[in-house]
C-alpha positions in Angstrom: 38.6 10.4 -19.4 35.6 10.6 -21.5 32.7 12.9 -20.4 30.3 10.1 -20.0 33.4 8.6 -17.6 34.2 11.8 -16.1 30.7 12.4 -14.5 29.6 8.9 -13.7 30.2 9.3 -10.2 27.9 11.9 -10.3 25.7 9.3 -11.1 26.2 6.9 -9.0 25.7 10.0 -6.0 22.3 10.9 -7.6 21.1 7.7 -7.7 22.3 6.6 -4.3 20.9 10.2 -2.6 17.5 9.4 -4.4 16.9 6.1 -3.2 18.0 7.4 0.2 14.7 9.7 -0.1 12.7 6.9 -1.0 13.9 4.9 2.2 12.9 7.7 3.9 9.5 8.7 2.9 9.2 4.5 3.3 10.3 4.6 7.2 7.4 3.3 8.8 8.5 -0.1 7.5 12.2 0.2 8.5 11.7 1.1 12.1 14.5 3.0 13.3 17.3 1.9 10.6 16.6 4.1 7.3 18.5 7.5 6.3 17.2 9.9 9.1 19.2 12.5 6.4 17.8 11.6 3.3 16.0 15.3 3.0 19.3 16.5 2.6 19.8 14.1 -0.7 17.6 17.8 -2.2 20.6 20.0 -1.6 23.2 17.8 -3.4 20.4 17.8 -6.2 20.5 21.4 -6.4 24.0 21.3 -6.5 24.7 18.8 -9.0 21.6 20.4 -11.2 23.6 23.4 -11.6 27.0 21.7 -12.2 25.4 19.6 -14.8 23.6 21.8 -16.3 26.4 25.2 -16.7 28.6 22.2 -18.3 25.8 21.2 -20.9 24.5 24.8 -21.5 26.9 27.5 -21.1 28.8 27.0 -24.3 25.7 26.5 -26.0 23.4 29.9 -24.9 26.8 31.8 -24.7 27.2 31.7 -28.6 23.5 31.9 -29.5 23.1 28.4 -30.5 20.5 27.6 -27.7 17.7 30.7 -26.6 16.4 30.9 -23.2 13.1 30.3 -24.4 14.6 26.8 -26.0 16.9 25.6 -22.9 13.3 26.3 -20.7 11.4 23.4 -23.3 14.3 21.2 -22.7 14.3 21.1 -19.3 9.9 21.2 -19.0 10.9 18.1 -21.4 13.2 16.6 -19.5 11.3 17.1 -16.2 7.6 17.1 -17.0 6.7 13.4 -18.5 7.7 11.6 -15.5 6.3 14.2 -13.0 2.7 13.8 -14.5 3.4 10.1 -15.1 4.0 9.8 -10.8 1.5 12.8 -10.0 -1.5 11.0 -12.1 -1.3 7.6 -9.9 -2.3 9.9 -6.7 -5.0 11.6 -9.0 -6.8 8.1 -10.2 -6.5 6.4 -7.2 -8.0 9.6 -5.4 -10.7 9.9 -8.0 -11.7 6.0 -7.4 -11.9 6.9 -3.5 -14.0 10.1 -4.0 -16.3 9.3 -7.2 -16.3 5.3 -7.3 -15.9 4.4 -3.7 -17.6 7.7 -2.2 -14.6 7.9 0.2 -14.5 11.4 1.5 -12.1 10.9 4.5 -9.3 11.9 3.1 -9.5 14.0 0.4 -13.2 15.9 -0.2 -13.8 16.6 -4.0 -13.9 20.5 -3.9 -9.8 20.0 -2.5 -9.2 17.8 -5.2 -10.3 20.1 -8.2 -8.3 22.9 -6.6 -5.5 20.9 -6.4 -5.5 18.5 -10.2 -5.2 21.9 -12.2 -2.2 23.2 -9.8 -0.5 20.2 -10.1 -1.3 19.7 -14.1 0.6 22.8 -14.2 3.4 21.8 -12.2 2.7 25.0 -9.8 1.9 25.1 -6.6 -1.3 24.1 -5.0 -3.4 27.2 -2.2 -5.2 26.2 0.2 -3.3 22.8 0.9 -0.2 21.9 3.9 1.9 21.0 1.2 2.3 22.6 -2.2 2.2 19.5 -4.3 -0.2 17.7 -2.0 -0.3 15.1 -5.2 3.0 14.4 -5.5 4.9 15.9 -2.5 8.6 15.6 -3.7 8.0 17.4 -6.9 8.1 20.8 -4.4 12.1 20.5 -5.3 11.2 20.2 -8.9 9.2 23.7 -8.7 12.3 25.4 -7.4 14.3 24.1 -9.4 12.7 25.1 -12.9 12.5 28.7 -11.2 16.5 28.3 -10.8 16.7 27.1 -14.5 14.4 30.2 -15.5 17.1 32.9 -13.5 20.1 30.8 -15.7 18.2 31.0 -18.9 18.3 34.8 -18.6 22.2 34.6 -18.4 22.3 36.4 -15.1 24.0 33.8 -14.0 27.2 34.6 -16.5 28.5 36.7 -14.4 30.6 35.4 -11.6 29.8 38.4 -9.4 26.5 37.7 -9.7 27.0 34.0 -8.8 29.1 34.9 -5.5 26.5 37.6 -4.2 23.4 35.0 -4.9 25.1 32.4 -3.2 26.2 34.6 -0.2 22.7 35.8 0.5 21.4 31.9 0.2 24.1 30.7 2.7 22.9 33.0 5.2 19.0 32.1 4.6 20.4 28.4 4.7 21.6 29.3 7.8 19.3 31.6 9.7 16.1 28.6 8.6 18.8 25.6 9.9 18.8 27.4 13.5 15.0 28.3 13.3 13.6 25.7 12.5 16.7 22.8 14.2 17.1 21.4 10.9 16.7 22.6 7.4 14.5 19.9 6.1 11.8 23.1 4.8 9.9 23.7 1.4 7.3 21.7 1.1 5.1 23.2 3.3 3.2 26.7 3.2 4.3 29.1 4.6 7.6 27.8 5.7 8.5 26.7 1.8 9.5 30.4 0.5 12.6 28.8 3.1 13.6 26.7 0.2 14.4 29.9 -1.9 17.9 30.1 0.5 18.3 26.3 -0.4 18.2 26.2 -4.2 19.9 29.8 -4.7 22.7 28.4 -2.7 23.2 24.9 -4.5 22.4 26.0 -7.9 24.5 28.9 -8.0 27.6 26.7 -6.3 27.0 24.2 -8.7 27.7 26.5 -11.3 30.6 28.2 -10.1 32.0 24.6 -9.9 31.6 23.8 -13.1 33.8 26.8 -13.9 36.1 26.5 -11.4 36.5 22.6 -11.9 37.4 23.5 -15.4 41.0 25.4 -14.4 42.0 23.0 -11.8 44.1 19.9 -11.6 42.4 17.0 -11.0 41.9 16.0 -6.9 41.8 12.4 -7.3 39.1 10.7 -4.7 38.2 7.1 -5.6 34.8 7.0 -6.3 33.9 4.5 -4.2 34.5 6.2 -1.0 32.6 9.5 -2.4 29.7 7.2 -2.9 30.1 5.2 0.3 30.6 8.5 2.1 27.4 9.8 0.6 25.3 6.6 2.2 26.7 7.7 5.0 26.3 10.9 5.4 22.2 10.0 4.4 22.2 7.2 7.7 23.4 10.5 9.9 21.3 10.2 13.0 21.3 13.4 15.1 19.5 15.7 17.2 19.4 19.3 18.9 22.6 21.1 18.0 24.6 18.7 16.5 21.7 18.1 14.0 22.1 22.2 12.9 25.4 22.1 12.8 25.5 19.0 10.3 22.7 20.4 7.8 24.7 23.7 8.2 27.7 21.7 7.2 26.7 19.5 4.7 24.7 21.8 2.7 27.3 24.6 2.7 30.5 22.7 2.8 30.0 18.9 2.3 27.4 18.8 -0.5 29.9 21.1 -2.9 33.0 18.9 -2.2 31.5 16.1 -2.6 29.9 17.5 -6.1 33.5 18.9 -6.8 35.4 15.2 -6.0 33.4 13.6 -7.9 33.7 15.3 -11.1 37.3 14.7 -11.2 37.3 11.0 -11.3 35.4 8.4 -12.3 35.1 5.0 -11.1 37.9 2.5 -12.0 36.3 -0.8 -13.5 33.6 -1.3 -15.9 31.3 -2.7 -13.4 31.2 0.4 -11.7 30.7 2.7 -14.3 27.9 0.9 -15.5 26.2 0.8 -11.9 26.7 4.5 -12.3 25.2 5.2 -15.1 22.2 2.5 -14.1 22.1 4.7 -10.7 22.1 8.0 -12.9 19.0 6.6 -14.7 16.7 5.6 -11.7 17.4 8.7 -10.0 14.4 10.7 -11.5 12.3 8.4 -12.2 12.4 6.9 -8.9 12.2 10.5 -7.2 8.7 11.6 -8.9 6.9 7.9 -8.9 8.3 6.7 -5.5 5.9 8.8 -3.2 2.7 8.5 -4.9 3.1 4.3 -4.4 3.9 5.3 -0.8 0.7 7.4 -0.4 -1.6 4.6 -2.0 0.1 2.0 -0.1 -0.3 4.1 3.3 -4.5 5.0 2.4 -5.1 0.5 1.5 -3.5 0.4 4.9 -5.9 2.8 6.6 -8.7 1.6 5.5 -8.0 -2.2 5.4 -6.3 -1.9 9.3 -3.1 -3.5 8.0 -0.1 -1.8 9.3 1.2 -4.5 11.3 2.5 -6.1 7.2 4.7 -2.9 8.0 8.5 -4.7 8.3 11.8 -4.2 6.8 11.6 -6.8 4.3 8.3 -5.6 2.8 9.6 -2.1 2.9 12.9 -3.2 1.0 10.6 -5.0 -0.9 8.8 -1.9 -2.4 11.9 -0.5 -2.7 13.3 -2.8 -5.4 10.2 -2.9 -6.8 10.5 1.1 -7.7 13.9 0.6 -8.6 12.7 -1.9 -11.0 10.0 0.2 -12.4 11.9 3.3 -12.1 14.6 1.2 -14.5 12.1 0.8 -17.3 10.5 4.2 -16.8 13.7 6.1 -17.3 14.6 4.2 -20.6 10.8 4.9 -22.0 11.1 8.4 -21.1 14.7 8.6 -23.0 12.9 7.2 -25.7 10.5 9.1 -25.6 12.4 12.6 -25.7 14.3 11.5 -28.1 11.1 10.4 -30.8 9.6 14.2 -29.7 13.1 16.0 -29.9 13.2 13.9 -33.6 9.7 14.9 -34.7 10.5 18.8 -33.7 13.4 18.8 -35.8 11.6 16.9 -38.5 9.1 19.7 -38.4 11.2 22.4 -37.9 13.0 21.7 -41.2 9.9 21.1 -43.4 
């Protein structure tokens, strides 16, 4: 198979686990049907980030073809232009309420200049619940440009290394999963420094996967019934002890296998592989614009009194709507890359 064939069920998991988060951050208008364990979806990410990622950029910073301080502007490249694209629909429409409609109720305009240069920045916000007050999801994003950071430093070569990181995280993962009765933590202070155990683990077992995956013979799992297991797995509705035990499971043993599987085979028909790689491109985009429309949508409602319009086919509704959006954001943000990547080199060689 063909790389781009190979890891098109990765894909089709990405964009399957980020929609999931979108149902789920959208709940109020699905009642009690929508993926109770969509916060999960962030621990596959982590996972498939560092898979993805060790087989795009070992080779290349191994031999000196690709510095640290190079791989670090490809990823802020890769990550930032959508982030600020999602993060500045919460800052206009917050600056209409505060300086156009003198709306103070929810936001007052001493928290909102605290919190526009943190999130300009893409770092975290003081003061506030949740770190990225302005665009809650990117929290994930945060961690996972530290994680790049450790791999740019090639600490992560060494497999030791790996196994010892990992180790640690899995116990973090899962002394915070009994704490706490799930491990859905990191976007708020104080319990985010929670997340560390999360990204540490996935990142790191991503990698070793990559490696790993690269000696074995091929475990051939249709990838049909990866992805329809992941949907699954996102619906999960539990509670008390089987709820630990699950985020305990998935994030240790499921997420990785599921990572694992589905870089051995891709899908079978053409139609597939295409709704892979169409689910592969509305994964980010969808991830970083979804939850700003959700907070706008959710302040109209306050003030206007209308959350009775909430109903399952409104809220699957917005959620096409994003997907559409989403669609045409990721190919402008391809383009994008690739006209600044063009210009650099341009530049670089005059």
């Amino acid at each position: 198979m063909s790389k781009t064939t190979h890891y098109a069920t990765l894909d089709g998991m990405r964009g399957i686990a980020a929609i999931a988060v979108v149902m789920f951050h959208a709940k109020a208008y699905f009642g009690t049907v929508y993926p109770h364990s969509a916060y999960l979806a962030v621990d596959l990410f982590f996972c498939l980030s560092g898979f993805v990622i060790a087989h795009a950029y070992d080779d290349r910073l191994a031999t000196g073809r690709l510095s640290a301080a190079g791989f670090v502007r490809v990823r802020l490249l890769r990550l930032y232009p959508l982030y600020i694209a999602g993060t500045a629909l919460t800052i206009a429409a917050i600056a209409v309420a505060l300086f156009v409609k003198h709306d103070a109720s929810q936001w007052t305009a001493r928290d909102f200049m605290i919190a526009v240069p943190a999130a300009l920045l893409m770092l975290p916000a003081p003061f506030f619940d949740n770190i990225f007050a302005l665009n809650i999801p990117a929290w994930s994003l945060f961690y996972e440009l530290l994680a790049n950071a450790v791999y740019a430093t090639s600490l992560f070569s060494q497999r030791r290394v790996l196994m010892v990181v990992a180790g640690v995280a899995a116990a973090a993962v899962i002394v915070q999963t009994f704490m706490f009765g799930h491990i859905d933590q990191g976007t708020s202070w104080p319990s985010t420094v929670w997340a560390l155990g999360r990204v540490f683990f996935g990142f790191p077992v991503g990698i070793m996967l990559y490696r790993l995956h690269r000696r074995m013979q091929p475990i051939v799992v249709p990838a049909p019934a990866l992805l329809g297991l992941l949907a699954l797995v996102m619906f999960a509705h539990l509670s008390g002890t089987a709820r630990i035990g699950f985020d305990i499971g998935f994030v240790l043993l499921i997420s990785p296998a599921l990572v694992l599987l589905g870089s051995f085979d891709g899908p079978a028909s053409p139609f597939l592989v295409q709704l892979c790689r169409w689910l592969g491109l509305i994964s980010y985009p969808i991830y970083v614009i979804h939850f700003p429309v959700i907070l706008i949508l959710n302040s109209w409602e306050r003030r206007h009194g209308n959350s009775a319009l909430h109903h399952p086919l409104l809220g699957l509704a917005l959620v096409t709507a994003l997907i559409a959006v989403s669609f045409v954001a990721g190919h402008a943000d391809a383009r994008f890359r690739r006209v600044l990547t063009a210009g650099r080199l341009r530049l670089s060689r005059a």
